[in-house]
C-alpha positions, 0 to 999 in steps of 0.5 A: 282844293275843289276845281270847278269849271267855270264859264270860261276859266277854271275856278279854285275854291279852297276849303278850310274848316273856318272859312273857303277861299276863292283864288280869282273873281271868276266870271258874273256868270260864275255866281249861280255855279259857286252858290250851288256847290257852296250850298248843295255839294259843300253843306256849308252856307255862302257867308262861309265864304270869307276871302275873293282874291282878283288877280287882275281885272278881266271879265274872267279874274274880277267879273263876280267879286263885287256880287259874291261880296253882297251875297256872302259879306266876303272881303275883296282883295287886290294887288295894292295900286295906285289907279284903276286899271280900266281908267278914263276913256281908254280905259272905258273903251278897253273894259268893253273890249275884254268883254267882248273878247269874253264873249268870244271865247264863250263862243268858241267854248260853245257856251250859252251867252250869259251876262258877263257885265261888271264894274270897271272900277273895283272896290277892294277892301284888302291892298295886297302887296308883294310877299305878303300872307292873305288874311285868315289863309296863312298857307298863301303867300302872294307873288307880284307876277305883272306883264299880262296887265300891270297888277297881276298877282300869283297865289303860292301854298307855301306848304306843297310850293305850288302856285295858282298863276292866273293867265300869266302862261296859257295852254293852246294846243298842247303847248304853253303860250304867253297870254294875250294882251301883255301890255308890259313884256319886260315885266312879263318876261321878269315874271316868268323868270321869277316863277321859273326860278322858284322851281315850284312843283307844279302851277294852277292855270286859269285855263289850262288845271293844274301842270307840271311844265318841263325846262323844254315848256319853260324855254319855249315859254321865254322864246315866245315871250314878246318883246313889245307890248301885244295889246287890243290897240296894237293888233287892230292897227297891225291889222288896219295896215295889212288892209291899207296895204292889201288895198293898195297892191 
């Protein structure tokens, strides 16, 4: 397991004599990065890369798979649905948003500004489904984790039982958070008791390495989960009001 850090997430590459596995899409900005620890730090060709699992479809978790499919032939696999996430209008409009919100935490990372544009439609070749063995990487296991968007996955290495969790729980501040958005809090809060039950000897975070989280870190982790959906959309109506509001006093 190599980990890199990439613009704005930890990247997980996973070396194996026959091939490496990349546990998320990382970020567009990623790309150069990966070649040159493919090439340069590994000795090995880019075409060795052979599978790029996306857990969800943040700029941070898709952003790079369509490129590292043209530049190394790698098969692209997702959780298996039945509609694009970033569909229609709506979905147009929030693809934009969680761009924009990577450029923030970019910022706030004090990191160049880099391109960070990729299509909201994913092409996937692979249609992952709950439980199932990723192709070629007979350790992984997938685990349907949904709450932070509706198709999330996780990645479980069966033989040392721990798991890359993408942003299914965040670092900030020493303490471990529920990511924002979480568009679906009851499937959240289902996922977090299913990784909590699992007892699993420590996670991946995409932004926080590798952690061993304590009973106290997982109750504090179900205190804090929402119950109503936490959403772009949402905090920029709470916020209008409290405007409205102010304005009116």
């Amino acid at each position: 397991m190599h980990q890199l850090a990439g613009y704005i997430q930890s990247v997980y590459l996973v070396e194996y004599s026959h091939g490496l596995l990349l546990l998320d899409g990382c970020c567009r900005a990623d790309i150069p990065m990966l070649q040159r620890f493919i090439n340069d730090t590994l000795q090995r060709p880019i075409s060795d890369l052979k599978l790029v699992v996306v857990t969800h479809m943040h700029p941070d978790h898709a952003g790079a798979a369509h490129k590292l499919r043209e530049v190394s032939g790698c098969k692209i696999a997702t959780m298996a649905a039945s509609k694009q996430w970033y569909r229609g209008l709506s979905g147009r409009l929030l693809h934009l948003t969680d761009i924009i919100l990577a450029f923030w935490v970019a910022n706030r990372l004090g990191r160049a500004r880099k391109n960070l544009w990729y299509s909201p439609v994913l092409h996937q070749d692979i249609a992952l489904k709950d439980g199932e063995i990723l192709p070629d990487f007979a350790e992984w296991q997938v685990v349907s984790t949904p709450g932070h968007t509706d198709r999330d996955i996780s990645l479980l290495h069966m033989p040392s039982q721990r798991m890359y969790v993408a942003d299914l729980i965040v670092k900030v501040k020493n303490r471990f958070i529920p990511p924002f958005p979480v568009f679906h809090p009851n499937q959240y809060r289902a996922s977090l008791n299913k990784v909590i039950k699992m007892q699993l000897s420590s996670l991946w975070l995409a932004h926080a390495g590798e952690v061993q989280l304590t009973q106290h870190d997982y109750d504090h982790l179900t205190t804090m989960a929402p119950r109503l959906p936490q959403t772009p959309w949402r905090a920029t109506k709470i916020r209008a009001k409290l405007w409205l509001r102010s304005r009116q006093a």
